[in-house]
C-alpha positions, 0 to 999 in steps of 0.5 A: 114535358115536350113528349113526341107524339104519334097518332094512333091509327084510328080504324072503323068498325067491325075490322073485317068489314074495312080491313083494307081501309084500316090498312091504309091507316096502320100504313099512315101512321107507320110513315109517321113514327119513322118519320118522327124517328129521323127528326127527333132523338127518340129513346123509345116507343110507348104503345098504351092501346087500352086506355081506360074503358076504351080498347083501340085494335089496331092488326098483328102487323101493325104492332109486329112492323112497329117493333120491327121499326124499333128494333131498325133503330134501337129504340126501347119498345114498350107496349101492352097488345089488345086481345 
């Protein structure tokens, strides 16, 4: 389909532990969907974290300025948040 794809932020384990580093990493990824948003007709924002028997966290933040960037632009935000 030709879908637009953005990385999901990768963190390392236990989150306590590298909270700075996943930081960084939220950070990334952040730049890349507004960068991937001023490039592309994008209509909306899909975040699937828990897919099958894998459960990828990311912060608070992280799902909070990603909304944040949708609503900036209009764009539709769908998402299911990790417990």
């Amino acid at each position: 389909m030709g879908w637009t794809h953005a990385p999901f932020p990768q963190l390392k384990y236990p989150l306590d532990v590298h909270e700075q580093e996943n930081a960084v990493k939220e950070q990334k990824c952040l730049k890349n969907v507004e960068k991937l948003i001023n490039s592309n007709k994008i209509i909306g924002i899909i975040v699937e974290p828990i897919q099958s028997a894998t459960n990828h966290q990311c912060s608070p933040s992280f799902y909070s300025k990603l909304r944040e960037i949708a609503n900036e632009n209009e764009i539709t935000f769908i998402g299911t948040l990790s417990s």
